[in-house]
N, C-alpha and C positions, 0 to 999 in steps of 0.2 A: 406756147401750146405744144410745139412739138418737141422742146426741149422736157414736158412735164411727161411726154407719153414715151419720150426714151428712159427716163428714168422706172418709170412704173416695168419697164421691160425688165429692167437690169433688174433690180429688185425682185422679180418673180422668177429672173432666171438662176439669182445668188439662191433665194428660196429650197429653187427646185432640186438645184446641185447639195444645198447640205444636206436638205432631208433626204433625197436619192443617198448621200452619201454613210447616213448613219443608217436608215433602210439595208441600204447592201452588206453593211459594217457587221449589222444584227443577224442578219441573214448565214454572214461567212461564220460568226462565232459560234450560230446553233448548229452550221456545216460540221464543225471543227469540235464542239463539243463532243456531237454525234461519233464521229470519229474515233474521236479518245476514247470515249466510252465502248465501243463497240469492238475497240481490239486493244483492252484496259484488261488488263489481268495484276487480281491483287498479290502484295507481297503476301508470302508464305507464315502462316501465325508460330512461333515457335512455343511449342506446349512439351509435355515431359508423358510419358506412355508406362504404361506396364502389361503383360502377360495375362490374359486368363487361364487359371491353375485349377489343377483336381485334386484336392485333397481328401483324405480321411478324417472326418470327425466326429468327434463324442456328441450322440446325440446330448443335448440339455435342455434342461426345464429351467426357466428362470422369475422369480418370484420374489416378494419383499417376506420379509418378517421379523418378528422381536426378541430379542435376547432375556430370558427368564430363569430363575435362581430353581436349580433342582429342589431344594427346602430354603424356606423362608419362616418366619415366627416372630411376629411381636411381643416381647416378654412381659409377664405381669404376673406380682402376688397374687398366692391363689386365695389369701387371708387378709385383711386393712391391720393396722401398724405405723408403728413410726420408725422410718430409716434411723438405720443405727452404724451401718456402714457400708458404702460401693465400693465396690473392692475392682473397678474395671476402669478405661478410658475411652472414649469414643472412638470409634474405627478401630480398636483393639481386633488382633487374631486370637481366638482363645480353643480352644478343645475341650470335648464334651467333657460335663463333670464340673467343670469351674464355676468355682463361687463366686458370683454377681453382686448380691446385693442379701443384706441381712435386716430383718424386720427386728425390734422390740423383741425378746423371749422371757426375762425376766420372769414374769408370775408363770409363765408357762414352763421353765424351768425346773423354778420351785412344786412346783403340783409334780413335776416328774419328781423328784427328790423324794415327795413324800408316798407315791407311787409305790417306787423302788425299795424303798423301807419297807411297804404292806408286801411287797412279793418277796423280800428275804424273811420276814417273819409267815407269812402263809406257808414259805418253803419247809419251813422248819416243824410248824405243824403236820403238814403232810407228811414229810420223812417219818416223823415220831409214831404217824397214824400208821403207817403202812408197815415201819417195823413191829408196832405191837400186833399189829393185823398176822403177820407169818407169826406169830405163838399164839394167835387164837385171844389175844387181851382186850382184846377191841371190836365195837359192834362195827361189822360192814357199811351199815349207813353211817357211822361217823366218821369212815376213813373215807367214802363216796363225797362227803361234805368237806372235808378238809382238801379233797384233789380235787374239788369244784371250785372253792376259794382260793386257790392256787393258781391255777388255768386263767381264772375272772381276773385276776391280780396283775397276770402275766398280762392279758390281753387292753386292761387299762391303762400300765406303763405304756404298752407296745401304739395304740390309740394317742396319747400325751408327746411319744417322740415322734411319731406322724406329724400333729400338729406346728408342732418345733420343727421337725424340716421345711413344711410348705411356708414357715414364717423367712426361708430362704428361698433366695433364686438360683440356678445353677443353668449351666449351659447345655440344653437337650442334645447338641452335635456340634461337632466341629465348626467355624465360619469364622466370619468377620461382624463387629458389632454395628450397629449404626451410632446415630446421633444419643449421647445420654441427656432423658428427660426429666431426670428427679435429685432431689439434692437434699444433702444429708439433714437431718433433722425435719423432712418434712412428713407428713401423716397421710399413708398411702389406702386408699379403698380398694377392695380384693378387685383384679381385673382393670386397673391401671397401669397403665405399659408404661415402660422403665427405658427401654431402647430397642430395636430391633437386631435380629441374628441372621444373617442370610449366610450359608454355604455357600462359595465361592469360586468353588471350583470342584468338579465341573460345573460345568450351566449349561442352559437348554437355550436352543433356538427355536422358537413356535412360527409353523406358518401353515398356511393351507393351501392346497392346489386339483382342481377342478378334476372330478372323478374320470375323467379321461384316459386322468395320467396317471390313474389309480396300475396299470398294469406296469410303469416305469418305474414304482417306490418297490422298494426292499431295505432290508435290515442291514445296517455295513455300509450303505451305498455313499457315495461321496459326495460332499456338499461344502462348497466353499463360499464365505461370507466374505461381504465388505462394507465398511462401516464409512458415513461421514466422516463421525471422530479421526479416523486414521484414513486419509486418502492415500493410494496406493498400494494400501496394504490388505496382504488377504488369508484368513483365517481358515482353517480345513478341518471343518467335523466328519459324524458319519449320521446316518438316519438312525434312532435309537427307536422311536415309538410312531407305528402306524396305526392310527383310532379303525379298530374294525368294523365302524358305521360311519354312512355317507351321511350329512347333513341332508334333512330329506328340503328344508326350506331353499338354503345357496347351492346345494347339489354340490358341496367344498367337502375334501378330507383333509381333518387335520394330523400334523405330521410333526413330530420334535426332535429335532439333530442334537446331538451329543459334539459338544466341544471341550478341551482340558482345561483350556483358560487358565494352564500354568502362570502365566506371566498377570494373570486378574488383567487382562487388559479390558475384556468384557468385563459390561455393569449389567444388572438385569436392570430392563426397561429401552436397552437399547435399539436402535431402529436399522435395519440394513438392510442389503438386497443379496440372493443368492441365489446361486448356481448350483443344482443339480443333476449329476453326471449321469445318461443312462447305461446300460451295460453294454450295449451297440454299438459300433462305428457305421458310420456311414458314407457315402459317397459322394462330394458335391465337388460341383463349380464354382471358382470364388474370384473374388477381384478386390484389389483394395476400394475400403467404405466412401473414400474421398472422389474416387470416380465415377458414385451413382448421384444423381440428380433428383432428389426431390420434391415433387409437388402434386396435386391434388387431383389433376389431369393424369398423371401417371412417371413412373420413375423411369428416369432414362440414364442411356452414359453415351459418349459420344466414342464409335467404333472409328477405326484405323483400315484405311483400305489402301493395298501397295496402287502402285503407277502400273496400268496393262502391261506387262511383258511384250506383246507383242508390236506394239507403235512404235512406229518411225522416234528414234532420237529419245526414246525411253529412259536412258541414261541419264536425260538431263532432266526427266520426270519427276514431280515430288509425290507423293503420299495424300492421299486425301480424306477426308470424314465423313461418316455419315451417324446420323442420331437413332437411336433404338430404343423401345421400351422395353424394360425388363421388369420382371416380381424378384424380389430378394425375399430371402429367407434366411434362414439361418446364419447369425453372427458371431464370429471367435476374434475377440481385440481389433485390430484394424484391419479385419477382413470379412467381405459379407458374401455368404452364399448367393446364385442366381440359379434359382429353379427355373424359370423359362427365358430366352433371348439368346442365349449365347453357349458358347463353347470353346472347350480348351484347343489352345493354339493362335487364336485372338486377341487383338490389342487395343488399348482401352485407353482413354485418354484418362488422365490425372490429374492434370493441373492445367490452366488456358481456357478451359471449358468456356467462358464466360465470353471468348473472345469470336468463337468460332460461327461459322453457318452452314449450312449443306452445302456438298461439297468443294468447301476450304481447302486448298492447300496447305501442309506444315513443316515444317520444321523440328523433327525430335532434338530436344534437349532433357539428357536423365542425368546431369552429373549434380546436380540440386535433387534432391529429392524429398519428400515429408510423409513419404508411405512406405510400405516394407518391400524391401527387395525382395524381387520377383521370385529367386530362391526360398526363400524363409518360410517357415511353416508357422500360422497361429499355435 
């Protein structure tokens, strides 16, 4: 009995001591946690910085629009016929005047032929009439009839060759052809298009832009395009035609920039986006694009703040961040204006953003860069 009640001791007293011991164990590591944490200071995030700059820029309008053929014409006999010969090739450059395509003329020919006959023999009456008329040999009204028969004569040839040319196509202006539709020997009905003409240079660029900006448009003014088809590249018209009424439904005017399109690199129908120059400079704030943060709560960038000058051991001080909302406005290439938040002589972070929190310590690192040095001007 009394060896079962020392046992029961021991056992309560092994009990007491482990859990005492993991108890205290628990105790020392939330100590010791505490500790760390409370005089834990994180490493410094190394991010890459730039300057906020003032620049001068061109104010701009910017807008999409379409690329359209100053003259365009679907060709078509103005008579039905049977092709007798196309004298052209598809996508051909031709110049006004050029013979296309010839209709059947045969019996229309011939009627001319026989025409041409009645007006040299009319002719010849008349002369005879007119000269016996100066000796008085001939009544007035027969010489009146015979320069009437003449004239009719003249004007039913001249009707006959009419005919005979519209049995031809010919090229109304200079361009380039499209695709040919018809082929030789086939029987064409008046007003059956044959291929189309489009002038090719210059071309127009159509677009419209919100009466607003009606006081930014003028004649001359500069206008640069860029097209899918050619990424990177960018085209410099001028504004040719201001429509001097506002849409009264869109409350849009529409506007057509003149481009030379020497090189035909524009097609009309093409789709691009363009830039607008207006006659003003302006004054703005700017930061590279990559340092503003987007989203729906509002855009921020993360500001660069020095170490107090005046604290003890400041030397060994680092730089720290704070976050700010900004409105951008105005953007030239890889730089975006900041109409409210900020100011020139401030610095912005650019890269790291993702890593950072109120106030972080950092690390400038700029010898990597993917934004334009601080000097550069868009």
């Amino acid at each position: 009995m009394k060896l079962l009640k020392n046992r029961y001791w021991i056992v309560l007293t092994g009990a007491i001591i482990v859990f005492g011991g993991l108890w205290g164990f628990n105790l020392y590591r939330e100590h010791a946690i505490r500790a760390y944490f409370r005089h834990y200071v994180p490493p410094p995030v190394v991010v890459a910085t730039s300057d906020v700059r003032s620049f001068r820029w061109w104010r701009v309008i910017r807008t999409v629009g379409s690329v359209q053929a100053v003259q365009t014409v679907a060709l078509s006999p103005d008579l039905s016929g049977q092709v007798t010969g196309i004298f052209f090739h598809s996508g051909q450059f031709v110049r006004r005047g050029t013979r296309l395509l010839g209709l059947n003329d045969a019996q229309e020919q011939a009627t001319l032929h026989s025409l041409e006959a009645t007006v040299l023999l009319d002719q010849l009456q008349y002369q005879r009439q007119k000269t016996l008329l100066r000796g008085n040999l001939t009544a007035r009204s027969s010489y009146d009839t015979a320069r009437a028969a003449y004239l009719s004569a003249q004007a039913d040839a001249a009707s006959e060759k009419a005919v005979i040319a519209n049995m031809q196509v010919v090229a109304p202006f200079s361009g380039r052809l499209g695709i040919r539709l018809v082929n030789l020997g086939q029987y064409l009905t008046a007003g059956t298009a044959i291929t189309t003409l489009t002038r090719v240079a210059p071309l127009y660029v159509s677009f419209h832009l919100p009466e607003q900006d009606i006081d930014r448009l003028y004649p001359g003014q500069v206008v640069r395009l860029s097209l899918p088809a050619y990424p990177g590249r960018f085209f410099y018209g001028q504004v040719a035609v201001i429509n001097p009424t506002v849409n009264s439904t869109t409350r849009l005017i529409h506007v057509l920039a003149r481009f030379k399109n020497t090189h035909e690199w524009l097609k009309p129908g093409m789709f691009g986006r363009l830039m607008v120059r207006s006659r003003h400079r302006v004054r703005v704030t700017a930061i590279p694009r990559i340092a503003v943060s987007y989203s729906l709560y509002g855009d921020t960038v993360w500001v660069v703040d020095p170490p107090p000058a005046g604290k003890k051991f400041s030397k060994n001080l680092l730089p720290t961040v704070r976050q700010l909302f900004v409105k951008p406005g105005l953007s030239h290439g890889e730089w975006v204006a900041i109409t409210h938040g900020l100011a020139p002589g401030m610095e912005v972070v650019t890269q790291g953003q993702t890593k950072l929190h109120k106030g972080n310590q950092i690390r400038i690192n700029n010898q990597i860069r993917v934004v334009p040095q601080p000097g550069s001007r868009p």
